[in-house]
KEVO-953055 format. One record per atom (N, C-alpha, C): x, y, z; residue in three letters. Coordinates in steps of 0.05 Angstrom, whole numbers, plus 5000, padded with zeros to 4 digits. Layout:
N
XYZALA;...
//
This chain:
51
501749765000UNK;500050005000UNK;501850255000UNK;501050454982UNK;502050704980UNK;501150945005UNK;501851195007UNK;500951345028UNK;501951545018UNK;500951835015UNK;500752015013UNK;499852215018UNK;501352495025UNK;498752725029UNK;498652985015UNK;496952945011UNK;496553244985UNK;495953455004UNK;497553754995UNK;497353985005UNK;497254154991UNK;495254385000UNK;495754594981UNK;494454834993UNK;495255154989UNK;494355384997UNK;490455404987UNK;490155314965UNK;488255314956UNK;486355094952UNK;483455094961UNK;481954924960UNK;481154874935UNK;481855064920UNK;480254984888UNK;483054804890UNK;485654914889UNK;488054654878UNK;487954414890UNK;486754384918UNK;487354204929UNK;485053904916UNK;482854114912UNK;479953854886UNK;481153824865UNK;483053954844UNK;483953884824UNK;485453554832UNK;487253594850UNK;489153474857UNK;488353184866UNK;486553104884UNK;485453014894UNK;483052854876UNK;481452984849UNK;479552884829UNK;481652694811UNK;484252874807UNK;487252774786UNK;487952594793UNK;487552454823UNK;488652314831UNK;487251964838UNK;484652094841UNK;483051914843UNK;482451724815UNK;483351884797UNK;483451754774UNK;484951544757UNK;488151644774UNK;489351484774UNK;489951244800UNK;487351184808UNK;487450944824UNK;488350994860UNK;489151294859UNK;489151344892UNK;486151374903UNK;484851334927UNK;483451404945UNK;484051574967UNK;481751754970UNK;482251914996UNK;481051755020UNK;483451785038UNK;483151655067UNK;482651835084UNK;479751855104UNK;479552055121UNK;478252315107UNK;478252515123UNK;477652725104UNK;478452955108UNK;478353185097UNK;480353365082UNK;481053485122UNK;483353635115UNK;484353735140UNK;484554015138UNK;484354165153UNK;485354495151UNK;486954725173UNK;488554735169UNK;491254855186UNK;491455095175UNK;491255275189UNK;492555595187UNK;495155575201UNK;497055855195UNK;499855795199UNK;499856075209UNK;500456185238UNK;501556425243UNK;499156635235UNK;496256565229UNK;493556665223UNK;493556795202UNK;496256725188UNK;494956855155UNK;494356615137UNK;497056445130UNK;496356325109UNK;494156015118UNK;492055925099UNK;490855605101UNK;492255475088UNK;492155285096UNK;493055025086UNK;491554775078UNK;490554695058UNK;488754425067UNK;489154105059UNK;489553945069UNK;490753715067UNK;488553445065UNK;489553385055UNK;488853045047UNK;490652745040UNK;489452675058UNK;491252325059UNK;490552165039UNK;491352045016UNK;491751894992UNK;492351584997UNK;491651414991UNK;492651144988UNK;492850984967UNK;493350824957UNK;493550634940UNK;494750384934UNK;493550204938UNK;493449924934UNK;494849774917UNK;
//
């Protein structure tokens, strides 16, 4: 099994990433995460797997 986590400033990049990916045979494990940093920038994350 593979493991991965996709990050990104942007929630539109982070569905691109995440739809791109699911295509090629990853699944999202869990669900999306969101971290601010020092109260400016977001962050939002997602755990990937693959079989």
């Amino acid at each position: 099994m593979e493991y991965k986590i996709l990050s990104f400033i942007s929630e539109f990049d982070l569905v691109e990433a995440v739809n791109s990916d699911i295509k090629k045979g990853w699944l999202p494990q869990g669900g999306v995460s969101h971290a601010r940093t020092h109260g400016i920038s977001n962050y939002y994350m997602q755990a990937m797997i693959k079989e």
